[in-house]
C-alpha positions in Angstrom: 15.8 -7.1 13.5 14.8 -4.6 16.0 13.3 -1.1 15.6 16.5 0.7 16.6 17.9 -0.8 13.5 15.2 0.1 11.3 16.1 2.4 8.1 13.4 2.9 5.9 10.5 2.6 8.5 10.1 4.8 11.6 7.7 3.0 14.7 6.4 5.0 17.7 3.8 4.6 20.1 1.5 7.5 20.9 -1.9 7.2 23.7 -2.8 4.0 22.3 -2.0 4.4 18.4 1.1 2.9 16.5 2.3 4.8 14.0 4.2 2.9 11.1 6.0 5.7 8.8 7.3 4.6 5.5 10.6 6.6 5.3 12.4 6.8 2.6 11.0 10.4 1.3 14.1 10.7 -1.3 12.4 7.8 -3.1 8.9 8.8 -2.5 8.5 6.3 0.1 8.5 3.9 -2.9 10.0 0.1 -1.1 12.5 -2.1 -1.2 12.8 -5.6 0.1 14.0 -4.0 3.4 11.1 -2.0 3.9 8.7 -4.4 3.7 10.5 -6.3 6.2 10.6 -3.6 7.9 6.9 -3.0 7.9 5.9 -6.5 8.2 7.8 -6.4 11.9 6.1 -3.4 12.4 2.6 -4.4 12.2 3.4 -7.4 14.5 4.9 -5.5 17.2 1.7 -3.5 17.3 -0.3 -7.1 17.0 1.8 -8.0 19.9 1.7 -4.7 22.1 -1.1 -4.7 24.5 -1.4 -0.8 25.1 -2.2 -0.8 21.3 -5.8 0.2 19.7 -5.2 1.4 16.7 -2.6 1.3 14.1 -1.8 4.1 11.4 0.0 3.6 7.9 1.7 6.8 6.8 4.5 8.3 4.5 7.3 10.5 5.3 7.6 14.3 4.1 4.4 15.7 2.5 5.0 14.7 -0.9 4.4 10.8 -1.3 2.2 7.9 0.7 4.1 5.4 -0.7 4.4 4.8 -4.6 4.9 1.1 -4.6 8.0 -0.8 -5.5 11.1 0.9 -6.2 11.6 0.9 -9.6 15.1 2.1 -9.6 16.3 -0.8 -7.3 14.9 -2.7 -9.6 16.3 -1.7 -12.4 19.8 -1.5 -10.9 19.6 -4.6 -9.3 16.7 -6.7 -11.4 14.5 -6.9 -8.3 13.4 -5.0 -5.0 17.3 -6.3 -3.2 18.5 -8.0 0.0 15.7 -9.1 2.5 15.7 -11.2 5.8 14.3 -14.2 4.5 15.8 -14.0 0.9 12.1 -13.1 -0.8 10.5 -10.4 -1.4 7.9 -10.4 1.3 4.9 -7.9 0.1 2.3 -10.4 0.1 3.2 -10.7 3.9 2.6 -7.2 4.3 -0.4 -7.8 2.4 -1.5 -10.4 5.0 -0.5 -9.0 8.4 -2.4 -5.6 7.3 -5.3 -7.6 7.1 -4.7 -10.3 10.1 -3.9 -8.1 12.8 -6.8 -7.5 14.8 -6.7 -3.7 15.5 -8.0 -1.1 13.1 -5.4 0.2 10.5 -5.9 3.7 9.4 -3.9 4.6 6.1 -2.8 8.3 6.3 -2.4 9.3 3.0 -0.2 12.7 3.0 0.3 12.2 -1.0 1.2 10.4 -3.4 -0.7 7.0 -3.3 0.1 5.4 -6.5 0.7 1.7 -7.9 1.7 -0.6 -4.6 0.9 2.4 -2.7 -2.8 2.4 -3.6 -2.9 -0.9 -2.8 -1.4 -0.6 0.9 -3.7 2.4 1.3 -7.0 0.0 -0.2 -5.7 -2.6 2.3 -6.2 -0.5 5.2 -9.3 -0.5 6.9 -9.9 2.7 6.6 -8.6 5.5 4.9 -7.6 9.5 5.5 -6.0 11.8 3.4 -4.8 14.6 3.0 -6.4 17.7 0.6 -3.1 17.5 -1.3 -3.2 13.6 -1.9 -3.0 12.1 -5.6 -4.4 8.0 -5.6 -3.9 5.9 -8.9 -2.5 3.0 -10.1 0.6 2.4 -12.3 1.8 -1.1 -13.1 0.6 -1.2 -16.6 2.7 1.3 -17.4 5.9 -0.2 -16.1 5.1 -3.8 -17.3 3.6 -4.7 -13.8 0.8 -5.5 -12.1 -1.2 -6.1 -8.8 -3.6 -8.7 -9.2 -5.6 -10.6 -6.4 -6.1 -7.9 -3.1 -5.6 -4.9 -6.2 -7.9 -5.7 -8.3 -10.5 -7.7 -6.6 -10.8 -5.6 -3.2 -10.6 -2.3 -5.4 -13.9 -3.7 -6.8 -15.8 -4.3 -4.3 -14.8 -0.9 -2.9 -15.7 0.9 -5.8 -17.4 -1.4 -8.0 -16.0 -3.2 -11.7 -16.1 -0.1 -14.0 -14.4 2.1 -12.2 -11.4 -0.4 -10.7 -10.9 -1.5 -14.5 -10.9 2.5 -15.1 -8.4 2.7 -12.8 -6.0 -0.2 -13.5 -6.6 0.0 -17.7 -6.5 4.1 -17.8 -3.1 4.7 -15.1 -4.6 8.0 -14.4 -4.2 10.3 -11.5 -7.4 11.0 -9.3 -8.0 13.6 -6.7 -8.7 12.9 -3.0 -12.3 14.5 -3.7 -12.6 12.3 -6.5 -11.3 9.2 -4.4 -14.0 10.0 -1.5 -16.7 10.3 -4.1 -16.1 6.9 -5.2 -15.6 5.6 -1.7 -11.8 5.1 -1.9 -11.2 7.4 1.3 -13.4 8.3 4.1 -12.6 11.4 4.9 -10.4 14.8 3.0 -8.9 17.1 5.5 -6.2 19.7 4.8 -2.7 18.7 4.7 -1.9 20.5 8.0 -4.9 18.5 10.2 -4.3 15.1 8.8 -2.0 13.7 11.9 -4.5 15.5 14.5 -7.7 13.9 11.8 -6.0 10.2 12.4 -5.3 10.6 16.1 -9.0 12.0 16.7 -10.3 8.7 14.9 -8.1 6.6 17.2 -9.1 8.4 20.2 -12.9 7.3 19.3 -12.2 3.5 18.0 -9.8 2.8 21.7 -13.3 3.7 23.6 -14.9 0.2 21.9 -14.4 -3.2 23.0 -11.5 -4.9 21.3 -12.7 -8.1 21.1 -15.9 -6.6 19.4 -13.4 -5.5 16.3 -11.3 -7.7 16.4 -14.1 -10.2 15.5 -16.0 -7.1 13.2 -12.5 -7.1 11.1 -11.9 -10.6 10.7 -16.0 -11.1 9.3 -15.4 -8.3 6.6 -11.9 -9.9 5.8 -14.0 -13.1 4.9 -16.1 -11.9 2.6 -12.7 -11.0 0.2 -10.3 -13.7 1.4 -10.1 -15.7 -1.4 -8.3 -12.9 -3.7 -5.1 -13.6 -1.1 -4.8 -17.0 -3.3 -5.4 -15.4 -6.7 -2.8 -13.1 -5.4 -0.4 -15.7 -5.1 -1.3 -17.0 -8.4 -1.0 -13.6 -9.8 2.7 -13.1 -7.7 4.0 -16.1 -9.7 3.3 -14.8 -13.4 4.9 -11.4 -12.3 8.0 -13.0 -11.4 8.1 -15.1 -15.0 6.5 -11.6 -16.6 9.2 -9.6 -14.7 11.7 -11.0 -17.2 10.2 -10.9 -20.2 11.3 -8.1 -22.7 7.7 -6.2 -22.3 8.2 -5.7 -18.9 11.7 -4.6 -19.2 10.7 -2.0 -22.1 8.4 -0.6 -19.3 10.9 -0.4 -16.2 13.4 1.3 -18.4 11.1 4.0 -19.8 10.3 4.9 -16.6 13.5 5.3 -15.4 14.5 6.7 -18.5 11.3 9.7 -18.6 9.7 8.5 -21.4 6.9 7.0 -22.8 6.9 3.1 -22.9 6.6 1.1 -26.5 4.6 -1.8 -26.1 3.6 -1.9 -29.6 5.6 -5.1 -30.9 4.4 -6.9 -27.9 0.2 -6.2 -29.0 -0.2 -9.6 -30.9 -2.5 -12.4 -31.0 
């Protein structure tokens, strides 16, 4: 696959920063297998591209970051559809986000909810916009995100407030996010492109073998959660098709509040 036949993801090039747009705005940039595949090349041809510094995660439109899987594909289809290799590669966007060696700026221009939050917490640093709205979601439509989502959400922000986060399904404010230390920086909507490329423009002045090496220390500290991520990718698939977790993708899809009541037993 090459760029040119990219659908849902949009690459350019800019002065020394890569911008990787999710772009499927009429699904608020929730993906699909493709995307990921899609984004997965993405980050490697900015690995591979000499002339690159910096690397930025973004959304489409001004409504939506990214919102995670696409819960409609998978309720029409029972998973997240067709892909490259025949799986559905998010813990490989998972990985590369953290293996390549160049700073990854999230740009979060709204919604960052469920998957999306994680993406955004995978990032190694993040942006957003004043209009931006960060929470998680996966409870609520029998999933979840274990491994990177839970255990890097905690050392960001500490055990209470990830379990608040996962256990609640609430919606938090960027303020609230940057209090916390979710986000570095709130900027209004309009200055968020020109707030990223400013912060690129400062971290191509360092030495790149400096960061590289600087990224790959703080990576070790956390790397064990990739294998409890795997661990926790195998009961999602077996939890996936269980009737709890159907109940959950079909209220959503249907607007209404899940019943997980029958399923609350010893």
């Amino acid at each position: 696959m090459k760029t040119d036949e990219f659908t849902d993801v949009t690459y350019e090039v800019e002065n020394g920063l890569a911008t990787i747009t999710i772009n499927r705005p009429d699904r608020y940039n929730a993906f699909r297998a493709r995307t990921v595949d899609e984004l997965v090349l993405g980050f490697k041809l900015a690995w591979a591209d000499d002339t690159v510094g910096t690397i930025c995660l973004t959304g489409a439109g001004d409504k939506a970051f990214c919102t995670g899987g696409d819960q409609k594909q998978r309720m029409e289809s029972g998973d997240y559809g067709p892909s490259e290799s025949g799986l559905f590669e998010v813990d490989a966007l998972h990985r590369v986000i953290r293996d390549v060696p160049k700073p990854v700026i999230a740009a979060v221009n709204g919604f960052a909810i469920g998957g999306g939050h994680v993406l955004h917490l995978l990032c190694d640093l993040t942006i957003s916009a004043d209009t931006a709205v960060f929470g998680q979601n996966g409870p609520r439509v029998g999933s979840f995100d274990a491994g990177f989502g839970t255990g890097l959400m905690a050392r960001a922000i500490g055990e209470k407030r990830a379990r608040e986060i996962w256990f609640l399904c609430r919606k938090y404010s960027p303020q609230q996010a940057e209090a916390w230390g979710l986000v570095n920086k709130v900027v209004p909507a309009d200055q968020l492109k020109a707030e990223v490329r400013a912060w690129a423009g400062e971290i191509m002045q360092l030495s790149p073998t400096a960061l590289k090496v600087l990224k790959q220390s703080f990576n070790t500290d956390t790397e064990h959660f990739a294998a409890i991520g795997q661990m926790a990718y195998s009961a999602l698939k077996l939890f996936g098709e269980s009737a709890e977790a159907q109940e959950g993708i079909t209220a959503f899809n249907e607007k209404r509040k899940p019943d997980f009541a029958s399923y609350r037993s010893h």
